[in-house]
N, C-alpha and C positions, 0 to 999 in steps of 0.2 A: 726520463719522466714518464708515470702512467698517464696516459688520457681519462677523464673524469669516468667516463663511459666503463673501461676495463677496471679504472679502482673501486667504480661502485657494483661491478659483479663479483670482484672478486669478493668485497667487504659481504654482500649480501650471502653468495657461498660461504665465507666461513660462518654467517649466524643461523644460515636457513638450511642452504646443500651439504653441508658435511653429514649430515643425521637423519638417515630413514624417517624421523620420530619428529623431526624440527620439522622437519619437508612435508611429511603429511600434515602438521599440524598448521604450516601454513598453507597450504594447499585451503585443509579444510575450513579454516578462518577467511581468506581468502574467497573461497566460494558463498560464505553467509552473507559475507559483508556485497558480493558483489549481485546478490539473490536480492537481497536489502534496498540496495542504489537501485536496481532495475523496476524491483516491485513499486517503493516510492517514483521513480519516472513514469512509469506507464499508467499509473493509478491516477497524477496531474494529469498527463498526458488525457487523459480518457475524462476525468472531469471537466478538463477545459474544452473539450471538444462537443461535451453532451450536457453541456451547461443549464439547469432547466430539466432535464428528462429523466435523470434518474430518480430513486424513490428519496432520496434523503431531500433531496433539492423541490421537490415537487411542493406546492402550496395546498396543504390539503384542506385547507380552510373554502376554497371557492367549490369545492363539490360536496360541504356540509350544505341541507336543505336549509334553507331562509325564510321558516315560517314564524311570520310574525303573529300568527293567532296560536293560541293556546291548541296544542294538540287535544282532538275528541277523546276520550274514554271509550273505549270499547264494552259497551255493558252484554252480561254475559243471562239476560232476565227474559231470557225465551222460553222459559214454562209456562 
């Protein structure tokens, strides 16, 4: 009997390792997806840490001026 271990390398070689063409193609599928997972982690990762500071997160409402009187006119009648 094979152990689970040695039938699932070998199963994997014959769909992935027999084929120059298979093997890069998982290699390179392999690489996006795992470019993907890391981007997606570090990205929570880094929001949950800076919670509040970054630009999306900022409240930009409390640095709008709060003038409740009508802004002056600047008249321009200096002849």
């Amino acid at each position: 009997g094979e152990s689970p271990l040695n039938a699932f390398a070998h199963n994997w070689y014959n769909l992935f390792g027999s084929s120059t063409a298979r093997y890069a193609t998982f290699l390179t599928v392999g690489v996006i997806f795992a470019e993907l997972a890391t981007n997606g982690l570090t990205d929570m990762l880094w929001e949950a840490n800076n919670y509040g500071k970054t630009y999306q997160q900022v409240d930009w409402s409390k640095f709008d001026p709060q003038d409740d009187e009508e802004e002056e006119e600047d008249d321009d009648d200096d002849d």
